[in-house]
C-alpha positions, 0 to 999 in steps of 0.5 A: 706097270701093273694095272691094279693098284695091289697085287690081290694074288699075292694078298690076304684079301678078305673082310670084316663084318662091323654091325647089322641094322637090326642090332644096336650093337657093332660086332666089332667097334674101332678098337676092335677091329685093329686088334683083330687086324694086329692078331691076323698079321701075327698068325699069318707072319705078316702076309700082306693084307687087305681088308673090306669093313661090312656094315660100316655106313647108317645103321649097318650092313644093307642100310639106306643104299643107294646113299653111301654118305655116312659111317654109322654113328654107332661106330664113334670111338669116345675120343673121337669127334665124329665116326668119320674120324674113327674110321680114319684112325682105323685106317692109320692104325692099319697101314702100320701093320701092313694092312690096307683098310677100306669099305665093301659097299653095293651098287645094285640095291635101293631102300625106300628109307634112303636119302637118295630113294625119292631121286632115284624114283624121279629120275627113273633110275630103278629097274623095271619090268615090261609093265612098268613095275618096279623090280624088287631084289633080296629081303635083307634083314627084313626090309625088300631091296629094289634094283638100281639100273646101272645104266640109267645111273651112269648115263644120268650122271648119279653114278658118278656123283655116288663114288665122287661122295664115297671118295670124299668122304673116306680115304679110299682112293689113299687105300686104292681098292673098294669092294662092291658087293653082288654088282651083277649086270642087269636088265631093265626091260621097261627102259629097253636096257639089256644086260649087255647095256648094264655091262658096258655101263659097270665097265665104265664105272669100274674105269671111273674108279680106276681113274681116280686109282681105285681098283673095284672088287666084287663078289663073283667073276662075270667074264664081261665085266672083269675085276681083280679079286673076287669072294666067290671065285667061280672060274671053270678049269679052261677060263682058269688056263687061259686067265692068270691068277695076277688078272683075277683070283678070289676065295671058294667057289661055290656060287651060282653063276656060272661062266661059259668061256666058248662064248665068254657069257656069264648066266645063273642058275637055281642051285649052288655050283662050283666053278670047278670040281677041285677048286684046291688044286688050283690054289682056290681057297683064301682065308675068309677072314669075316666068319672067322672073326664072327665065330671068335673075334678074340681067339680067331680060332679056325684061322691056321686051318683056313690059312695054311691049308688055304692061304698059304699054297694059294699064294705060292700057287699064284706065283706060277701059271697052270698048264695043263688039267688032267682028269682020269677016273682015279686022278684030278690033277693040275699042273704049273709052268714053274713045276708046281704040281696039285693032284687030288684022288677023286675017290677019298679027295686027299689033296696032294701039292708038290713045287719041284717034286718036294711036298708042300701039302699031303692031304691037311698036312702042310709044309710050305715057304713063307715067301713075303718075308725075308729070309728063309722060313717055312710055315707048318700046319696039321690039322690032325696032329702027328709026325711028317718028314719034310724036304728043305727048300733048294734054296736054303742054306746047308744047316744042321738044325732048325727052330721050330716055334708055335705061331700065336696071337702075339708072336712066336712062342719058345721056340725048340731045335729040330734036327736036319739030316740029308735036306730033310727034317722030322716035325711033330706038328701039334693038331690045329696049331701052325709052327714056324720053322726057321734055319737055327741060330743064337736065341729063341729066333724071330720072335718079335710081335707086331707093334702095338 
């Protein structure tokens, strides 16, 4: 049995942004987000998904933490009675298109505006340095953050009085998982609280909520408190040999923390770096659903582009471990126990991928099985345009020909007959546009939506 309620490695985990507390309007209402939820199953064939709402509770995003004890009132659909309700009409309306729906929130931060800001000054529960001050954290929207001691919090029983609300008050523990944003191990050097004590003190909620089955997903890899799925996947190369995907995976990996498996610390530096030089080769690159949703809540565009030459070889890369890493001066290579192999040229960073010798990706032309549904079905993408040749899986039956049809927001379009000779097929891939590839047969192929 595995200990994670979802098997993020092999979901399309990411987030959607609902409203700022600087602006009157949500960037996306109820009825909204299931649409995008609706267009994100039809473009990706149905993978399965896993979805953090930002911005959810009070005023928005960063709004009267440490309190979690509302949705924002903002987000109350006209038929509802109250926004709480809406949130859980979203989530209904979610599970039925394969989507689990719950919340990204924050563990680190206080407002002095939240209900909970006087409790936690009483009870000494913020962090503070040596002379006794309290330690201030980001400027969000305007408005300075303060740091909660994590420890503190626990010991005193307000940690868990927190997630006891949360689950309360929404179906989280029905969705299983819950994203905690930063959710960083602190010092406190005022309380004589190490960093190694706010550690223990994360495990322990991370176990609490575990134990009430939710698994905790964050924002970065510390490899003393670790997670399931991360935003910021920030592994090395040697961690990502020793640790497999199904125990911890994410989306890109610039960020500032840096992991130091030798001695199996984490720490930060003052600029961006990436976990490893070629994060792609390792599969290192989901769908980050939020910017795309932002950018284009109606057309998603950017989405296939993320996806396929994302998504797509991440999940079949997922599926197999990495075993050996191989750098010379001309290759960056990286190679899978069950025969998948990823190769970048250093000097132009063209990216290579290849499962049993046939090729799923030449630099931003993809080619790759859809293996969440059933069947056989390829999924294909250029982000250039032009004309490839592609090998059909071993697996496939022997067939003369293929429907080829372009993926869209409500299905697949008219689909056309593509030829097949010798296992292998030529495809005119339009720039931008993902086609589905199928074993030809009587009509127009799958081309069924997702219920509305």
């Amino acid at each position: 049995m595995s200990k994670f309620r979802h098997a993020y490695h092999q979901t399309l985990t990411g987030k959607l942004f609902l409203k700022k507390k600087t602006s009157p309007q949500a960037e996306l209402m109820p009825d909204e987000v299931v649409a995008t939820l609706r267009r994100i199953q039809n473009l990706s064939r149905g993978m399965p998904t896993i979805c953090y709402l930002v911005g959810w509770q009070y005023e928005g995003h960063d709004s009267k933490y440490p309190a979690w004890h509302d949705v924002s009132p903002s987000w109350k659909r006209a038929t509802d009675a109250t926004a709480r309700d809406s949130f859980r009409w979203v989530v209904s309306e979610a599970r039925k298109l394969n989507t689990v729906v719950s919340v990204h929130t924050n563990m680190c931060d206080a407002y002095e505006d939240s209900p909970l800001w006087d409790t936690y000054v009483k009870e000494d529960l913020l962090v503070r340095q040596s002379d006794g001050s309290l330690k201030k954290g980001g400027v969000w929207d305007g408005q300075q953050s303060y740091l909660v001691c994590k420890r503190r919090e626990w010991d005193s029983g307000r940690a868990r009085e927190r997630i006891d609300a949360l689950l309360e008050l929404l179906p989280i523990q029905e969705a299983g998982t819950v994203h905690i944003d930063v959710f960083q191990p602190l010092a406190s050097p005022f309380h004589g609280v190490t960093v190694e004590d706010d550690a223990a003190a994360m495990r322990a909620m991370i176990a609490y909520f575990r134990s009430k089955g939710v698994d905790v997903t964050k924002e970065w890899h510390h490899h003393e408190v670790p997670v399931p799925w991360v935003v910021h996947h920030n592994l090395d190369e040697v961690s990502r040999l020793r640790i497999p995907a199904s125990n911890v995976c994410g989306c890109g990996s610039s960020w500032n923390v840096r992991v130091d498996p030798a001695n199996n610390k984490t720490w930060f530096s003052n600029k961006p770096e990436p976990g490893c030089r070629f994060p792609d080769a390792w599969g290192d690159a989901t769908c980050a659903t939020e910017g795309i949703a932002l950018r284009d809540k109606e057309q998603l565009s950017g989405f296939h582009d993320a996806f396929c030459l994302g998504t797509l070889p991440w999940y079949l890369l997922n599926r197999q471990r990495p075993v050996e890493h191989r750098v010379t001066r001309d290759r960056y290579t990286v190679r899978f126990d069950k025969g998948a192999l990823s190769e970048v040229d250093v000097a132009t960073g063209k990216l290579t991928q290849t499962l049993g010798g046939r090729p799923i990706r030449v630099g931003t032309d993809v080619c790759a099985p859809v293996l969440w549904r059933q069947g056989h079905e390829l999924m294909a993408y250029s982000r250039t345009g032009g004309r490839r040749r592609w090998q059909l899986p071993p697996d496939w039956p022997r067939v003369n020909a293929l429907t080829v049809a372009e993926i869209g927001l409500d299905g697949l379009g008219p689909a056309r007959t593509v030829a097949v000779k010798a296992r292998g097929f030529s495809l005119t891939m339009p720039a931008g546009r993902a086609l589905c590839v199928q074993p030809a047969r009587t009509g127009t192929g799958d081309n069924t939506p997702i219920p509305s």
